[in-house]
FILUM-133788 format. One line per 4 residues: number of its first residue (from 1); their letters; for each residue x, y, z of C-alpha. Coordinates in nm, 3 decimals, padded with zeros to 5 digits. Layout:
BEGIN
NUM> a> X/Y/Z | ...
//
This chain:
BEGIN
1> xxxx> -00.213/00.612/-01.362 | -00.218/00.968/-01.554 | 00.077/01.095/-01.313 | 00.011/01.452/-01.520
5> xxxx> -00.304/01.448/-01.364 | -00.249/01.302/-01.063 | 00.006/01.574/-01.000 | -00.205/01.849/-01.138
9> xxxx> -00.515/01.764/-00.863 | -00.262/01.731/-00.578 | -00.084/02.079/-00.679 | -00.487/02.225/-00.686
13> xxxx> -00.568/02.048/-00.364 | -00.259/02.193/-00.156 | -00.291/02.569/-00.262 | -00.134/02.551/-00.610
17> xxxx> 00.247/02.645/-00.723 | 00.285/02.963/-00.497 | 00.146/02.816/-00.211 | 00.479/02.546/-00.245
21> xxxx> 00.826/02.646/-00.068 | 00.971/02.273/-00.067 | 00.881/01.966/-00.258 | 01.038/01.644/-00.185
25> xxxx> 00.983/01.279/-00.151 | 01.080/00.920/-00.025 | 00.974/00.573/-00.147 | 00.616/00.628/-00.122
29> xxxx> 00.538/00.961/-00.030 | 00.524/01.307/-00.152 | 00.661/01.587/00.104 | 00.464/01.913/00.092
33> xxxx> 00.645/02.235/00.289 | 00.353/02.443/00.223 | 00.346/02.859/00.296 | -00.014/02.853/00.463
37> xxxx> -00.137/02.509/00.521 | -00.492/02.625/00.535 | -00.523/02.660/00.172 | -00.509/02.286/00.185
41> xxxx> -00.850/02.082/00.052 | -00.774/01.777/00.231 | -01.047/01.625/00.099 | -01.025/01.686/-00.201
45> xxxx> -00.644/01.599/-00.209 | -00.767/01.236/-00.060 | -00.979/01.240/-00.331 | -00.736/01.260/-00.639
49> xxxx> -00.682/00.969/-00.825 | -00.353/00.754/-00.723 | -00.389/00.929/-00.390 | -00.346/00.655/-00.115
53> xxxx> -00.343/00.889/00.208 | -00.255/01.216/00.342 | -00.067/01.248/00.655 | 00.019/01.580/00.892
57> xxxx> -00.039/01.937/00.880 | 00.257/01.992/00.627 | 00.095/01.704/00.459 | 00.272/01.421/00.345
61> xxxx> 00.115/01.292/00.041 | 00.082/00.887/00.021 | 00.145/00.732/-00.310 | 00.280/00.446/-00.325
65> xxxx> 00.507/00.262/-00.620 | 00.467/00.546/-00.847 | 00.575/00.812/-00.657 | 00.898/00.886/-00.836
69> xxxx> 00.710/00.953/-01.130 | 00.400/01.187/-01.012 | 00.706/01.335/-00.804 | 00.863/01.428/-01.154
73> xxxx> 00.551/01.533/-01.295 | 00.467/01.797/-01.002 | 00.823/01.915/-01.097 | 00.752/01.970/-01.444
77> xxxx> 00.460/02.166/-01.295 | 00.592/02.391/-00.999 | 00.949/02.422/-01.223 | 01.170/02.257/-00.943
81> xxxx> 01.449/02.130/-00.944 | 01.602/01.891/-00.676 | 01.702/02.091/-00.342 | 01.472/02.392/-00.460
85> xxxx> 01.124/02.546/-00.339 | 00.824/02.658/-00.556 | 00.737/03.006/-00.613 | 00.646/03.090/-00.284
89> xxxx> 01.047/02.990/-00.144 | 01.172/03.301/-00.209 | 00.918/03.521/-00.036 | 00.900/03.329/00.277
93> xxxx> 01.143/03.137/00.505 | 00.865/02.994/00.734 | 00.499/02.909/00.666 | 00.288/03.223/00.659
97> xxxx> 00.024/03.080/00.888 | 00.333/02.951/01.173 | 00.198/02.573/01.098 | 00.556/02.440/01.041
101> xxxx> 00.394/02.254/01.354 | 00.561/02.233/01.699 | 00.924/02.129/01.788 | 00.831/01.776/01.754
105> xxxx> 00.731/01.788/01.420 | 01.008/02.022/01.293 | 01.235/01.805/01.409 | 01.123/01.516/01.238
109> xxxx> 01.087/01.653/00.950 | 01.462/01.777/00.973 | 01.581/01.378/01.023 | 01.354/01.308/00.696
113> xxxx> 01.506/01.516/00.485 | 01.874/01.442/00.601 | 01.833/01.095/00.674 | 01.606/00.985/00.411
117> xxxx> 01.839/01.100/00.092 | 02.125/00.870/00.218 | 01.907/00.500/00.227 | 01.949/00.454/-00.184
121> xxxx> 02.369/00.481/-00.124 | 02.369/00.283/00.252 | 02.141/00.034/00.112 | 02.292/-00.015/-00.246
125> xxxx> 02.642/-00.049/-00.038 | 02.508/-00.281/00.206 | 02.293/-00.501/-00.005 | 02.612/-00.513/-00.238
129> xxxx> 02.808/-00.663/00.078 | 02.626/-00.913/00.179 | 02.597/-01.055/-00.136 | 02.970/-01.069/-00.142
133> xxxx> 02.968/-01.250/00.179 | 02.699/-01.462/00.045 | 02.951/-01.568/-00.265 | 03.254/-01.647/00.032
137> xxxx> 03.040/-01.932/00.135 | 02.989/-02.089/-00.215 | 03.390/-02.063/-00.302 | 03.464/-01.688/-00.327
141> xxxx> 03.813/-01.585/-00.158 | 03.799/-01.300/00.075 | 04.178/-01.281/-00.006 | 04.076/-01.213/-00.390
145> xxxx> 04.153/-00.903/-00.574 | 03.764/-00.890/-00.680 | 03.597/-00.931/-00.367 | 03.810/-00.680/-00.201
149> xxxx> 03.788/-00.451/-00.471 | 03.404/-00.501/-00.421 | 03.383/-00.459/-00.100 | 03.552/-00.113/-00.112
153> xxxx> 03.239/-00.012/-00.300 | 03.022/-00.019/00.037 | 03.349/00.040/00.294 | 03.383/00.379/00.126
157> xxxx> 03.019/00.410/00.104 | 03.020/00.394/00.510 | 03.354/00.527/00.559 | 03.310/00.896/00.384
161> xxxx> 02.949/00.873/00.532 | 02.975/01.213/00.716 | 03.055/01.400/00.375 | 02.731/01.222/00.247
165> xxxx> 02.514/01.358/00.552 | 02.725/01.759/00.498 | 02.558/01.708/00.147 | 02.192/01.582/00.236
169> xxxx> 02.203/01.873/00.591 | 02.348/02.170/00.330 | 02.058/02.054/00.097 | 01.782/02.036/00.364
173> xxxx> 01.925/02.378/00.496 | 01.963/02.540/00.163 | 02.335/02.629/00.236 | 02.617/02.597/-00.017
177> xxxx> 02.675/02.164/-00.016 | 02.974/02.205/-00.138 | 03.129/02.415/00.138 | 02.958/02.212/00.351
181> xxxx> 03.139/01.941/00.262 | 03.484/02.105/00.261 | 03.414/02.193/00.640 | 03.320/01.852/00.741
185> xxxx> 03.579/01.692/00.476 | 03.863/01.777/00.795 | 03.711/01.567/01.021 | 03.780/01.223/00.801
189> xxxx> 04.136/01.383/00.674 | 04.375/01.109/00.707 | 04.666/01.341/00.826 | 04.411/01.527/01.075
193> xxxx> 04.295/01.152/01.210 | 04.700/01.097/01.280 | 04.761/01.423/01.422 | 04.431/01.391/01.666
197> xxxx> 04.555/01.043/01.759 | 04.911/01.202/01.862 | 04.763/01.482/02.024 | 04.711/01.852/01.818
201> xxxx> 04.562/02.184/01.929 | 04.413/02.448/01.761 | 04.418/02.851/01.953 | 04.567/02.635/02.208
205> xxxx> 04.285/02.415/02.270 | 04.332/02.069/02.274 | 04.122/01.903/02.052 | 03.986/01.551/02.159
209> xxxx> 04.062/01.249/01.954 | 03.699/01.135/01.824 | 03.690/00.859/01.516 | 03.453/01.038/01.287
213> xxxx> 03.474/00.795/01.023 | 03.112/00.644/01.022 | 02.929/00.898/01.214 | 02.631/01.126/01.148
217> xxxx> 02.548/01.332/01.374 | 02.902/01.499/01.372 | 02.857/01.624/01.043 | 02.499/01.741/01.128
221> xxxx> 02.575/01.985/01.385 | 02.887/02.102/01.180 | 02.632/02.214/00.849 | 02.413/02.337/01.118
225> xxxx> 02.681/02.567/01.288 | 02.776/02.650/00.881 | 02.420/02.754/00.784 | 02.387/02.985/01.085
229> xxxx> 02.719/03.183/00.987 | 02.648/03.180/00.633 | 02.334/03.358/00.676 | 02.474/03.588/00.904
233> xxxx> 02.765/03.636/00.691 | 02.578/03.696/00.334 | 02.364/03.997/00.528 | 02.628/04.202/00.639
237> xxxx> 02.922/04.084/00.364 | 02.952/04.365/00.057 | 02.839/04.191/-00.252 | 03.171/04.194/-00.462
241> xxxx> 03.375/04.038/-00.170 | 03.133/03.738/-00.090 | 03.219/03.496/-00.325 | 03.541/03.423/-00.109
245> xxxx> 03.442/03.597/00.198 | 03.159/03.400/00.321 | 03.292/03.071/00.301 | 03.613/03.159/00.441
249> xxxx> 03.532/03.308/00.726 | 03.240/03.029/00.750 | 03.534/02.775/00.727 | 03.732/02.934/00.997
253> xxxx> 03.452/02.957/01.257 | 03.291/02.619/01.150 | 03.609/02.412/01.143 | 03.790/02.464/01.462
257> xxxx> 03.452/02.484/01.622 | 03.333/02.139/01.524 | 03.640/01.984/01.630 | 03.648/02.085/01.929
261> xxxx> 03.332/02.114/02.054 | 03.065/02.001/01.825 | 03.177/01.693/01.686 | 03.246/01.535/02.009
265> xxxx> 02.887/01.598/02.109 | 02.756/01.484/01.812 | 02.952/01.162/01.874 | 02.814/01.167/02.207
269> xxxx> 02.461/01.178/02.097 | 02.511/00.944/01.813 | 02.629/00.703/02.121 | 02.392/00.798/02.369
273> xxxx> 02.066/00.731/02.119 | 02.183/00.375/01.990 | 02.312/00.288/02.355 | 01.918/00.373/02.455
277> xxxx> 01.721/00.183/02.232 | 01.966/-00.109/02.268 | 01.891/-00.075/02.661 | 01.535/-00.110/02.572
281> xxxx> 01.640/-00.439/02.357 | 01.866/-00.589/02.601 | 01.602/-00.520/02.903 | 01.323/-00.639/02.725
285> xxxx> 01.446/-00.911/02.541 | 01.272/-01.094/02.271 | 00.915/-00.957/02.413 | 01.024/-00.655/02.278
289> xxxx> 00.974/-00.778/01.867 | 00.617/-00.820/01.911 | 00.538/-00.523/02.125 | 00.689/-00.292/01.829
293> xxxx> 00.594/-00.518/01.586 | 00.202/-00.429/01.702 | 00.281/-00.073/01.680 | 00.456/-00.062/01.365
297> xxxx> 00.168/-00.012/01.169 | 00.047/00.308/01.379 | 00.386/00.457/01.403 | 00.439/00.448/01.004
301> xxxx> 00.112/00.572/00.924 | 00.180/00.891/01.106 | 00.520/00.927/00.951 | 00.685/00.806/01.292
305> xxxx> 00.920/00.510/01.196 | 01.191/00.776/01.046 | 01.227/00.887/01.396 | 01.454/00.515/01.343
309> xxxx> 01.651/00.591/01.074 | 01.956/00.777/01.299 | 01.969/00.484/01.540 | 01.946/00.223/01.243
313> xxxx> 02.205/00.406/01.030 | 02.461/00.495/01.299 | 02.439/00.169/01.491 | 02.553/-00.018/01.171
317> xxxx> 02.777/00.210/01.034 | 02.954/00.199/01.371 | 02.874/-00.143/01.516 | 02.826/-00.296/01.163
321> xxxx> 02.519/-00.476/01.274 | 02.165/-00.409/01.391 | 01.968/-00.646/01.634 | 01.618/-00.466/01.674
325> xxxx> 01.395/-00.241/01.405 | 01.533/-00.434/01.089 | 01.434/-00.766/01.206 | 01.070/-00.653/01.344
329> xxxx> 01.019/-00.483/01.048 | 01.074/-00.772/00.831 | 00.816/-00.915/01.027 | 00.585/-00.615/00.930
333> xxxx> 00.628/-00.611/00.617 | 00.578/-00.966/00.521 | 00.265/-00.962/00.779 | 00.155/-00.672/00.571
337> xxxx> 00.164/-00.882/00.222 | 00.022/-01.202/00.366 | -00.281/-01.018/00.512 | -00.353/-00.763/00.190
341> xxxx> -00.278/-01.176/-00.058 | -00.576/-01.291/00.198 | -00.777/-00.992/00.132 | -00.725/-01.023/-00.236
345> xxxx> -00.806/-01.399/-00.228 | -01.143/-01.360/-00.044 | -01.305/-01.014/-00.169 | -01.573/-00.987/-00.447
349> xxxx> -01.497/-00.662/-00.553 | -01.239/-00.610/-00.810 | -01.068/-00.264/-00.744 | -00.991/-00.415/-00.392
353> xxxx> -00.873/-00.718/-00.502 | -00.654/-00.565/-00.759 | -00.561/-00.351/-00.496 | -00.481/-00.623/-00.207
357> xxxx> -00.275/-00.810/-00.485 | -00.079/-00.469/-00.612 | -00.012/-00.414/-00.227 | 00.068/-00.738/-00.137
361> xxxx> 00.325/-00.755/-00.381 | 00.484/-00.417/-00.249 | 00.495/-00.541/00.113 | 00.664/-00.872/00.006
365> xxxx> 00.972/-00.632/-00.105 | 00.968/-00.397/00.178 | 00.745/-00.076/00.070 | 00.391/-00.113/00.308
369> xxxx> 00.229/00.198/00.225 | 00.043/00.077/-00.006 | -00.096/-00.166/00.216 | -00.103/00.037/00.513
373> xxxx> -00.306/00.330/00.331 | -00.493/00.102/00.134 | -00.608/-00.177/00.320 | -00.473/-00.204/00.680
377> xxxx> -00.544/00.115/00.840 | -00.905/00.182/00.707 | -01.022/-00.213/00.769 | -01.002/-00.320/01.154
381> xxxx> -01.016/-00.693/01.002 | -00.727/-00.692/00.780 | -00.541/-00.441/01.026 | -00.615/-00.747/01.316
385> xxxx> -00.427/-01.002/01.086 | -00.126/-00.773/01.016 | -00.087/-00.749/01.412 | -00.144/-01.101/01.439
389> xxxx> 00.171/-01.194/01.144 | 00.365/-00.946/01.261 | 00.366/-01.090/01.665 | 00.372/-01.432/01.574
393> xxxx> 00.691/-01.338/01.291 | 00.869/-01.109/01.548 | 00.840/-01.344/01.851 | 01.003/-01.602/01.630
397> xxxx> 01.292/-01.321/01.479 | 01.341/-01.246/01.868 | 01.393/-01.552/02.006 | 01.640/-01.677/01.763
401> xxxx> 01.825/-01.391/01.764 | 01.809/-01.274/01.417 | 02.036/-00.975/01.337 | 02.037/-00.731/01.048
405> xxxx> 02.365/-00.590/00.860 | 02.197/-00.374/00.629 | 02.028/-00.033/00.615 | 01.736/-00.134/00.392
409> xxxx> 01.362/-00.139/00.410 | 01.369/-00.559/00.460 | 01.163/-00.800/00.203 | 01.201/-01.059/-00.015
413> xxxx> 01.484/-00.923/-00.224 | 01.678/-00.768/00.038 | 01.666/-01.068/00.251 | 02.051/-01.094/00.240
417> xxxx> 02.065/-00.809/00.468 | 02.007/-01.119/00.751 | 02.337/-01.319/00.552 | 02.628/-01.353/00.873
421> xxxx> 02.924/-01.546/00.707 | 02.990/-01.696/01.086 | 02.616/-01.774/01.166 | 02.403/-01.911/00.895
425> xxxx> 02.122/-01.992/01.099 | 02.050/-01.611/01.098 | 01.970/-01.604/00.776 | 01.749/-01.928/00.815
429> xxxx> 01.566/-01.824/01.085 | 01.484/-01.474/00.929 | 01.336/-01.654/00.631 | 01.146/-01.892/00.906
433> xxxx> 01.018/-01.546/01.077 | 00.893/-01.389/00.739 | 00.749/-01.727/00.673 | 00.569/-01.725/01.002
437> xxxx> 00.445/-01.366/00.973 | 00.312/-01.387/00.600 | 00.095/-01.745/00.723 | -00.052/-01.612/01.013
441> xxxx> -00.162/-01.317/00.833 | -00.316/-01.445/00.544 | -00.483/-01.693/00.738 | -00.659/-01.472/00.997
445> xxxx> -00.699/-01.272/00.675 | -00.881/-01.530/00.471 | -01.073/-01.662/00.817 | -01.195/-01.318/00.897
449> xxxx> -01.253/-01.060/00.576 | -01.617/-00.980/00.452 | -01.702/-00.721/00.220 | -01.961/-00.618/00.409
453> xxxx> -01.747/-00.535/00.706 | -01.516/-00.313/00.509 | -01.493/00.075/00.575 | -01.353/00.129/00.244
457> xxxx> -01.610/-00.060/00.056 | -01.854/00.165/00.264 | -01.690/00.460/00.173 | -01.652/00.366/-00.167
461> xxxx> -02.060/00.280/-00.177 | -02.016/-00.061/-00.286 | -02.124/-00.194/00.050 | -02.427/-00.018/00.236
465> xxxx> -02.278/00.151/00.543 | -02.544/-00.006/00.750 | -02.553/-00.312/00.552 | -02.553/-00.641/00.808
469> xxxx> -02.182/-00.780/00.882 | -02.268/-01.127/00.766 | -02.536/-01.033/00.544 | -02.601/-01.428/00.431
473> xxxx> -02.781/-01.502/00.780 | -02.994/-01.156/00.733 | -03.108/-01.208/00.359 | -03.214/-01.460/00.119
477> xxxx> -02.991/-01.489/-00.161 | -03.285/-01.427/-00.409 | -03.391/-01.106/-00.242 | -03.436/-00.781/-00.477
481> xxxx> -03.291/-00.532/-00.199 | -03.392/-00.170/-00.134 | -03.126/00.085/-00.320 | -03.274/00.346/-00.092
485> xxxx> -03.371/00.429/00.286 | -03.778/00.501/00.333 | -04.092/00.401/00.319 | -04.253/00.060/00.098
489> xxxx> -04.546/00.097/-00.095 | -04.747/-00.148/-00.369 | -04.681/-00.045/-00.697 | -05.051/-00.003/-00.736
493> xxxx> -05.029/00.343/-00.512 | -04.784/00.471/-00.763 | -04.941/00.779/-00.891 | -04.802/00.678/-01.233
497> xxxx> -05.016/00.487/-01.467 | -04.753/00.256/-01.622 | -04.582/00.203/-01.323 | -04.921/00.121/-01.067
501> xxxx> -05.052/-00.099/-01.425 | -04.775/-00.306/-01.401 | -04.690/-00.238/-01.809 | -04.292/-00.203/-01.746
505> xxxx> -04.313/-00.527/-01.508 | -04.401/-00.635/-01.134 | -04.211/-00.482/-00.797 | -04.275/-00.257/-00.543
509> xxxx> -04.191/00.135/-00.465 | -03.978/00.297/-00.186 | -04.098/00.658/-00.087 | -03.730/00.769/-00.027
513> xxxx> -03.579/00.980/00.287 | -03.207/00.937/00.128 | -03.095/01.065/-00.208 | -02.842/00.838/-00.216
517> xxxx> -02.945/00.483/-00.474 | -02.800/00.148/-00.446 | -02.749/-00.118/-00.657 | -03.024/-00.412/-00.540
521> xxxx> -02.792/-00.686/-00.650 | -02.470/-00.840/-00.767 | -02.487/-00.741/-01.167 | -02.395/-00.553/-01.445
525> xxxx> -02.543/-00.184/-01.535 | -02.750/-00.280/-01.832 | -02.842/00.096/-01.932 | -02.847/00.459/-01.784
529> xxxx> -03.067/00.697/-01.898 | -02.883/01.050/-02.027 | -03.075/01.224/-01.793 | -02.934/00.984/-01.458
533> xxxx> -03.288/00.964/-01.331 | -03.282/00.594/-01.406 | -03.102/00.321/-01.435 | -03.124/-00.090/-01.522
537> xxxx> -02.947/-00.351/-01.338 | -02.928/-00.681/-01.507 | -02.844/-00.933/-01.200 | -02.590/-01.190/-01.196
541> xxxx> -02.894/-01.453/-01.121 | -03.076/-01.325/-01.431 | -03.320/-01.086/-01.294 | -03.339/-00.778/-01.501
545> xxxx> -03.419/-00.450/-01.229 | -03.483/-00.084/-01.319 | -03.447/00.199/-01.083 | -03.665/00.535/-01.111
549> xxxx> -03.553/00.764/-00.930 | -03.906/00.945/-00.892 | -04.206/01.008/-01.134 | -04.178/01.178/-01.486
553> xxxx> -03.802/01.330/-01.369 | -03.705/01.277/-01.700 | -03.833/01.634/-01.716 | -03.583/01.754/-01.542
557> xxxx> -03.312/01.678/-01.843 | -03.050/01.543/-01.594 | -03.083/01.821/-01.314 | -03.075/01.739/-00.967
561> xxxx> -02.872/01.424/-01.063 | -02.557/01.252/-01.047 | -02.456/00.883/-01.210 | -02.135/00.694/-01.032
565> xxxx> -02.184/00.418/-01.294 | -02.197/00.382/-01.630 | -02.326/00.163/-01.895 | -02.180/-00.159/-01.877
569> xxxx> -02.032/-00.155/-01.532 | -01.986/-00.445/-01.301 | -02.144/-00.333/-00.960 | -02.195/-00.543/-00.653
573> xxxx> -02.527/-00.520/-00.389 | -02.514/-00.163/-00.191 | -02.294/-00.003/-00.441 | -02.349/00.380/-00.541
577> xxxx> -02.588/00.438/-00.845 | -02.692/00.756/-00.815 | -02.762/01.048/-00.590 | -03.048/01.275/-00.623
581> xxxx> -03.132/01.603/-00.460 | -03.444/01.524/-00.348 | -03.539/01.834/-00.174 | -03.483/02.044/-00.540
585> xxxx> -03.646/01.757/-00.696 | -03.954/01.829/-00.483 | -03.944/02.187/-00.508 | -03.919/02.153/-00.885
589> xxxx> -04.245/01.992/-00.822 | -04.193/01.614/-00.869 | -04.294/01.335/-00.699 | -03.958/01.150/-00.517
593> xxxx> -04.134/00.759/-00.532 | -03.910/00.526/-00.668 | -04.035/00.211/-00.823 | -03.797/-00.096/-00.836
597> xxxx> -03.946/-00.315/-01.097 | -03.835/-00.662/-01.256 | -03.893/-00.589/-01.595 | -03.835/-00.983/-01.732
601> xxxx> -04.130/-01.101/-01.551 | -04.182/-01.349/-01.821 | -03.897/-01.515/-01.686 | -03.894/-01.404/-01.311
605> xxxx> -04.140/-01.495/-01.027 | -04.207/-01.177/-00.798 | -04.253/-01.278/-00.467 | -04.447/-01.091/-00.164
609> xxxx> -04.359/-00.736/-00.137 | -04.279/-00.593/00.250 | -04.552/-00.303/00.155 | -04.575/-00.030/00.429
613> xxxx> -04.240/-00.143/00.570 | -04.015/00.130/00.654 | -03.624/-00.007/00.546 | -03.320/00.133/00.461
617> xxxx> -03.103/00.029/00.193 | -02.963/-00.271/00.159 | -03.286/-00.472/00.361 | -03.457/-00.699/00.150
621> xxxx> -03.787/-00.553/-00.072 | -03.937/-00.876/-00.218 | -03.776/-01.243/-00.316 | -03.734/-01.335/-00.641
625> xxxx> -03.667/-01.648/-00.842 | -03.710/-01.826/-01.209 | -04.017/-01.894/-01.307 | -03.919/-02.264/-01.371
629> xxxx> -03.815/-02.300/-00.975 | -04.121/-02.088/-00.884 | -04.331/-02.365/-01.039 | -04.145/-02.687/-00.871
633> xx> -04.155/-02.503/-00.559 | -04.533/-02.446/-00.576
//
């Protein structure tokens, strides 16, 4: 991929630099805060190169593996820095047009942009842990000076968590972080922890005793009350007094504030939220893996599944475990590979496969959006066998119990997120449930794909859109078929001399009512005239085919034309050729008949031609076959 430009198109397609007030992004997806998201092209965005999906009114850009790097190259190109807008940041605090979207969506994009900075350190730390607990049961001591030394690494990690949410809230609010983090700093204090324990006051308040250690939500409403006062603060503050000022006085209101009355309701809500989606888990039981397992894949694709990321985050920073989203998502994921393997395995057309393979891989270690975006959501087949994996793997993950003890998108490498010192068979039957999900996917995958089913190979044009769904009971596998919806005539009623003598070889003509021209057959593009009014097919069965796209257009030195091949190309049946304008063609005063000739008829037997037929492209023109089995068939 040119991530240059990659990034260049997307900046064009969402209103350029000035249109750009925030840029961020997360492991597969660009961010856009946008000033007026009607300068948007959102098809042409969908259009760039690299470009997997685009998601929401503030659109969230879908990129897959390499977004870190087209991420880096937009920065080169908008001159941001991490935690910064564009050019339009300092002129406007809100989208011009109001389409920051309702409640709802501001919301979530607030827990994004908090929650989504903190996986890389929860996940490192966790991931790091449970491979220590992994070395206890081949001989490690837990009583060791290295493994506890270790496992400091990922207590502190979860430990001084609130200072890491101050610094990702201050960033998403564009306050001073490291104020921020002095105001929520109190709340972990070890001599403040004693004294709330024993019982302190502040203006003669008694503040409750609340264990902030390990909480988020705490800290959020703290850089929340903090932003609000340093606004105010900086407006009405004389400029040589501010430096000290402001984030004193934003200190003194913030701090007493949050202890008494904000951090115990952010511990409250923390509480309340993992307390409700564990009621749904312990009502439900194990029928509740499949039932979100089945609506994983919707709920991602709209940008849903961080709605998670508070509940997953506090429930094992505080509990230390989670029973629920990790484990169905491991189901997912793996579904998500096996079905996008199966695709790969049973496609003819290369960009998909490489695509299903490039996918697949990226599922099997936890990132789907290439799958989702690129196979799943546009192809009701493949999107059936993900569902299908993902029940069968999170029935399995839900009846055995499995529990997660990491915060990390779950795959193959992170599998020892499922490792429980005291219960090995968690680990076992977690690598039984991906198992389970990445069969049953690729099976129903491999059982059910065609080509000819595919939106996206209808999209693409290398599939007819109207092209039969099991095109081998509809054709003959020697048929020449028609690039082009219309009308069938003889070749003799070609008002073109060489064409209706039959010099350039035998065939048939289609008196077109589409300007869009398909490839007959499975081949290779054998040659394409300058002027894209033509174009030769040579078939993977030997049969060499031109296409003239009307009579003596060559006139017309390429006008009215456009060529989505080239010379040398590998194109399948139905693909794209070439589109033609056909009403300036006309005007221009040329006739539209195309002939479709085999022009190695020395070699190739012509059979009947459907004359006065009307078809549309991709139904069958005439049969054709070697001249040696035309003559030990007659």
């Amino acid at each position: 991929m040119d991530y240059a430009k990659t990034a260049s198109g997307i900046l064009d397609a969402v209103g350029g630099p000035g249109n750009v007030t925030h840029l961020e992004h997360c492991s597969t997806r660009l961010r856009f805060t946008l000033a007026d998201t009607h300068e948007v092209d959102h098809a042409r965005l969908k259009a760039v190169p690299g470009v997997m999906g685009v998601v929401g009114t503030q659109p969230q850009v879908v990129i897959g593996n390499d977004v870190v790097e087209v991420h880096a190259a937009l920065t080169r190109l908008t001159g941001m820095g991490p935690g910064h807008g564009g050019a339009a940041a300092a002129a406007v605090g809100a989208p011009a047009d109001g389409s920051r979207g309702g409640w709802g969506a501001r919301v979530l994009d607030f827990i994004v942009g908090v929650f989504q900075p903190l996986i890389p350190a929860i996940a490192g730390a966790g991931v790091l842990k449970s491979l220590m607990l992994l070395a206890t049961m081949f001989g490690l001591s837990k009583n060791g000076a290295t493994y506890n030394t270790l496992v400091a690494i990922s207590d502190a990690t979860f430990f001084f968590l609130p200072l890491l949410v101050a610094v990702t809230t201050a960033t998403k609010l564009n306050t001073n972080r490291l104020v921020a983090v002095a105001a929520v700093s109190v709340l972990v204090l070890p001599p403040m922890t004693k004294r709330m324990a024993d019982g302190t006051s502040v203006f003669g308040l008694a503040i409750p005793n609340v264990t902030y250690s390990s909480q988020v939500f705490p800290a959020i409403l703290a850089v929340l009350l903090l932003a609000v006062v340093e606004r105010f603060l900086t407006r009405v503050t004389p400029k040589p007094v501010r430096i000290f000022f402001v984030p004193m006085v934003g200190l003194l209101v913030t701090v007493p504030v949050t202890l008494l009355f904000l951090g115990p309701l952010g511990f409250r809500l923390g509480t309340g939220f993992t307390t409700g989606v564990l009621w749904v888990f312990h009502t439900l039981g194990w029928v509740a893996f499949p039932l979100l397992a089945v609506a994983l894949p919707f709920i991602i694709s709209v940008g849903m599944h961080k709605a998670f990321i508070p509940y997953v985050v506090n429930q094992l920073s505080t509990a230390g475990y989670e029973p629920l989203y990790n484990p169905v998502s491991l189901a997912h994921n793996i579904a998500e590979s096996g079905a996008s393997f199966g695709v790969a395995l049973r496609t003819k057309d290369t960009e998909m496969r490489s695509t299903g393979v490039s996918a697949g891989l990226s599922a099997l270690f936890g990132i789907t959006e290439p799958a989702l975006y690129g196979i799943t959501i546009q192809n009701k087949r493949a999107l059936i066998s993900v569902l299908s994996g993902a029940a069968a793997g999170a029935t399995w993950l839900g009846v055995t119990h499995v529990t997660s003890y990491v915060a990390v998108g779950p795959g193959l490498a992170s599998m020892s997120m499922f490792i429980n010192a005291n219960d090995p068979r968690n680990i076992v039957n977690a690598i039984v449930g991906a198992a389970i999900a990445f069969v049953t996917a690729f099976v129903v995958a491999m059982l059910t794909w065609s080509d000819a089913a595919s939106a996206t190979l209808k999209v693409r044009g290398v599939v007819a859109a109207n092209a039969p769904a099991n095109p081998d009971r509809a054709l003959s596998p020697h048929d020449v078929l028609s690039p082009t919806d219309g009308t069938v005539v003889p070749l003799s009623e070609v008002s073109d001399r060489v064409f209706a003598g039959g010099v350039l070889g035998d065939g048939c003509a289609v008196r077109p009512t589409s300007g869009e021209f398909r490839s007959p057959a499975a081949g290779v593009v054998s040659m394409l005239f300058d002027t894209h009014h033509a174009v030769a097919v040579s078939t993977d069965d030997g049969v060499d085919l031109l296409i003239h796209v009307g009579l003596d257009t060559v006139r017309l030195n390429g006008t009215h034309f456009t060529a989505y091949v080239t010379k040398g190309d590998r194109v399948e049946a139905g693909q794209l050729l070439i589109t033609a304008d056909l009403d300036a063609i006309r005007a221009d005063g040329y006739d539209t008949t195309t002939p479709v000739v085999v022009t190695n008829g020395a070699a190739v037997h012509v059979g009947a031609v459907r004359a006065g037929t009307q078809v549309a492209a991709g139904a069958p023109l005439f049969p054709v076959s070697t001249r040696a089995t035309a003559d030990v068939v007659s």
